[in-house]
C-alpha positions in Angstrom: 169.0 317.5 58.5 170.2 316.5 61.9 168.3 313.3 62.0 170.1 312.4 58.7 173.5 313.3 59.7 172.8 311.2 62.5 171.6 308.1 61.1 175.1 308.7 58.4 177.3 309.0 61.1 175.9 305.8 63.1 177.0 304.0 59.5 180.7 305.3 59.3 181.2 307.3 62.2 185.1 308.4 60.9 183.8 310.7 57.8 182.6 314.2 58.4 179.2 314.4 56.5 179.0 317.8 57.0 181.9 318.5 54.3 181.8 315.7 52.4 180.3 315.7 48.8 181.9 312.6 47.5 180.3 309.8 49.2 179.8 307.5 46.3 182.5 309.0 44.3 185.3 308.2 46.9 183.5 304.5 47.7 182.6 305.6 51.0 179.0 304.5 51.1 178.7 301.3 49.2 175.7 300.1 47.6 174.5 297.7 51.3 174.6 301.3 52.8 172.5 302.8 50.2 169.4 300.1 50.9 170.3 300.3 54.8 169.8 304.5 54.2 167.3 303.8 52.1 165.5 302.1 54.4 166.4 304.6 57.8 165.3 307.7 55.7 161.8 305.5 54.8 161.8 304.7 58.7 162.6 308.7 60.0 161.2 310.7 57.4 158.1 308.7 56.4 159.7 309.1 52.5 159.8 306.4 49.7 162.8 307.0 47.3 161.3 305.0 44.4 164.5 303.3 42.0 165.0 306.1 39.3 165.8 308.6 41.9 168.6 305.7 43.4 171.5 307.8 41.6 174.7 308.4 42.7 174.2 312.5 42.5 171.3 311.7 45.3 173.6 310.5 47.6 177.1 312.0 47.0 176.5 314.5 50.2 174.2 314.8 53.1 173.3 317.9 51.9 172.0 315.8 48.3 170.0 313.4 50.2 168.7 316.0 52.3 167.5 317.9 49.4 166.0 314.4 48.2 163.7 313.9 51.4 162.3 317.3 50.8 161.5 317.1 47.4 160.2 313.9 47.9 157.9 314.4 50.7 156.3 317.7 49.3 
């Protein structure tokens, strides 16, 4: 979890992804951030998201994409 939070807080360093469970809701991660996380999680976790798991409930919190890479990569 602490490899995600860091590669979040590199993005927008001013929101506290600890708390936050509105990400997409609230327009703080946009859709460029969502290929760019995409991409880092591929990158640091060794996990494809494939596109029908590219939902807003997958990445409203850290703790949703979290849950994401481990489901993914078991």
């Amino acid at each position: 979890m602490e490899e995600l939070l860091e590669i979040l807080e590199e993005m927008h360093p001013d929101v506290d992804f600890t708390t936050c469970d509105t990400l997409i809701d609230s327009n703080i991660l946009d859709s460029f951030d969502i290929i760019a996380l995409i991409s880092e999680i591929k990158l640091e976790f060794g996990v494809t998201i494939p596109p029908d798991e590219i939902i807003p409930e997958n990445f409203n919190s850290a703790k949703a994409m979290y849950e994401l890479i481990e489901r993914l990569s078991d």
